[in-house]
N, C-alpha and C positions, 0 to 999 in steps of 0.2 A: 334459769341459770342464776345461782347465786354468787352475789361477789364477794372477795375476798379482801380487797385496796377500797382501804380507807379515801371517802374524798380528801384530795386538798387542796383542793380551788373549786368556785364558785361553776366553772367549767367544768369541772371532773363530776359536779350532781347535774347540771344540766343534761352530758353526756350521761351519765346512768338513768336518769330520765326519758331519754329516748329510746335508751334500750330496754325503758321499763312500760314503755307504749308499744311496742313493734306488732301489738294485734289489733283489735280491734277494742276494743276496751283497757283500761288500764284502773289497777286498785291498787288498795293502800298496801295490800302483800305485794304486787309487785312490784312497786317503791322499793319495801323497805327488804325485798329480795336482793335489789341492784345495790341499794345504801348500806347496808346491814347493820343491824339491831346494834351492836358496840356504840356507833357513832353519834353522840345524843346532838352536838352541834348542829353536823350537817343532815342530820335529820330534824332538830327544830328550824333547818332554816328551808326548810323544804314545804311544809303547809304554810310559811309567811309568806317567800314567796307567792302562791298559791295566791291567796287571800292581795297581794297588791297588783296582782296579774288580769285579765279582766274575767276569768273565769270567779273572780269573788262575786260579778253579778248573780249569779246564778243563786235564785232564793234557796236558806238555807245553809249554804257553804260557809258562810262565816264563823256562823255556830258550829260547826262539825268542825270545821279548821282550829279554833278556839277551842275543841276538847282534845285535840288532838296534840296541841302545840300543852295544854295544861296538862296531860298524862306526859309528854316527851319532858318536859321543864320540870314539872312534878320527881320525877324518876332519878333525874340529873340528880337534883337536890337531895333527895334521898340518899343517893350514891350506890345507885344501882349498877350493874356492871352491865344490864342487857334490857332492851324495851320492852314492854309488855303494851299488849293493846287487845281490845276484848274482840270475839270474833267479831262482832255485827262493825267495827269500824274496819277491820281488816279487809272486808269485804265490801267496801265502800267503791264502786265505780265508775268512771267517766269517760265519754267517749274517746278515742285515745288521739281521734284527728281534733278535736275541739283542745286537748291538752297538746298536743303539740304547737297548737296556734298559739297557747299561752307560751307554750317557750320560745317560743320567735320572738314572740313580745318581746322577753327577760333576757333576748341574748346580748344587746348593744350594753346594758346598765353592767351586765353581769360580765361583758369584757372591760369597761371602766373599771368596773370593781378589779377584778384580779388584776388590772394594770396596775393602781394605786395601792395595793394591799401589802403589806411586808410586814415583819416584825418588828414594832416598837409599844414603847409603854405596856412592855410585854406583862407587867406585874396585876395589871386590872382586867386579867386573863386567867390569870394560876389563884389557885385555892388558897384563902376562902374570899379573895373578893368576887371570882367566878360566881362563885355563888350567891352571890346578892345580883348580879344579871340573869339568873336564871331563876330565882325568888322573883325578882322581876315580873319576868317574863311571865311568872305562875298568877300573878297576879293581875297582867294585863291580859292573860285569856280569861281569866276568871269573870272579869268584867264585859268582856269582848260582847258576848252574846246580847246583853242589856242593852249595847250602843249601835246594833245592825242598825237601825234608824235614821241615824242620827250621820249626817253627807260626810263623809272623808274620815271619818275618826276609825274606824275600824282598820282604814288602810294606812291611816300613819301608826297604830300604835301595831299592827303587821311589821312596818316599814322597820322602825324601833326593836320588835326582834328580830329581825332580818339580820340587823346590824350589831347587836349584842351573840347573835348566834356566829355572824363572820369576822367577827373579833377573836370570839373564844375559838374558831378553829382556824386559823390563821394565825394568831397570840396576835394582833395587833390593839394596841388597847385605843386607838383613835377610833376606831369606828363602834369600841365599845362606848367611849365619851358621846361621840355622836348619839349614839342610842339614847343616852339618857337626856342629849339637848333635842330630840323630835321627841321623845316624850313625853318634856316639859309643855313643848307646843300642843303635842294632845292635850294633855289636861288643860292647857287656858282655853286651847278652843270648844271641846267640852261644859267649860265655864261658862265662856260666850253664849254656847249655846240653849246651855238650861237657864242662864237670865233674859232670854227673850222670850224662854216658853210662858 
C-alpha cells in the first residue's frame, strides 16, 4: 500500500516504517512505498537514521547507506520533483525482525526529537541555503564509504544528516546549526585520526 501523507514528525517515518516491515523482509521499495518518492527530507533522514542505528554494523551497510543518502541529496539539489533509484538498490533487503529492533532502538531519541522540534530560525531551511545542507550532505556520503574503518566517523557524519535532514523538514533551523557543529566534530575527529596513522 502506498502512501499518500507526507511525514511530519520523526514519528510519522518511524510509523511508516513499521508498516514498511509487516512481512518478513523489508526493502528499499517498501520504504519508499510508505514515505513516497516526493519527500526528499524524510527520505534522506531515513538511511541516516539507518547507518546510527546498530544495524550500521552489519558489513557493508555503510556504503550502500552512503549511495543512497548521495542519490536522495544529489536529486534535492538538482531540484528534482521525484526520487529516483536504480533497480538493484530498490531491491535492497533486510530481515524485517532485525529492522524492527533497530527502530526500538531510535524510538526514545526520536520522541525527544519531536518533543524539541518546532519552527525557528526557519530561513536556514528555505532555498537556497537549503541547499548548501543538502550539498552537504552530497558531500558527506560521498566520503562516507572511504571512512567505514575508521571508529564513530561514519555515525556522526549519519548523525549530521539526520539532523540537517530534520531541520529541512520540520523548518527548524537549530538542528540544522546543530548539523553543521557535529560536523565539524567529524572532521577534527577524522584529523585526530589520520595523524596517528
Amino acid at each position: 500500500m502506498i502512501s499518500n501523507r507526507e511525514p511530519q514528525s520523526l514519528n510519522d517515518i518511524l510509523t511508516a516504517l513499521r508498516k514498511a516491515a509487516e512481512g518478513d523482509h523489508v526493502s528499499v521499495r517498501d520504504i519508499l512505498a510508505q514515505i513516497g518518492s516526493h519527500s526528499f527530507a524524510p527520505l534522506l533522514l531515513v538511511p541516516a537514521l539507518i547507518l546510527i542505528s546498530p544495524i550500521s554494523g552489519i558489513p557493508g551497510t555503510p556504503t550502500i547507506g552512503s549511495i543512497i543518502i548521495l542519490l536522495i541529496a544529489g536529486q534535492a539539489v538538482l531540484g528534482r520533483d521525484q526520487l529516483w533509484l536504480p533497480g538493484f538498490i530498490m531491491r535492497r533487503k533486510i530481515s524485517a525482525a532485525r529492522f524492527c529492533k533497530a527502530l526500538d532502538f531510535m524510538q526514545r531519541p526520536v520522541d525527544f526529537v519531536d518533543r524539541h522540534s518546532h519552527k525557528r530560525l526557519a530561513i536556514l531551511t528555505y532555498r537556497p541555503l537549503s541547499f548548501i545542507a543538502m550539498g552537504i550532505c552530497v558531500s558527506i556520503a560521498a566520503i562516507m564509504p572511504f571512512l567505514e574503518l575508521l571508529p564513530m566517523v561514519t555515525s556522526l557524519g549519519a548523525t549530521a544528516i539526520a539532523l540537517f535532514a530534520v531541520g529541512l523538514m520540520v523548518s527548524d533551523g537549530l538542528f540544522v546549526v546543530t548539523g553543521y557543529v557535529v560536523l565539524g566534530g567529524a572532521a577534527l575527529l577524522v584529523s585526530h585520526l589520520i595523524s596517528l596513522a
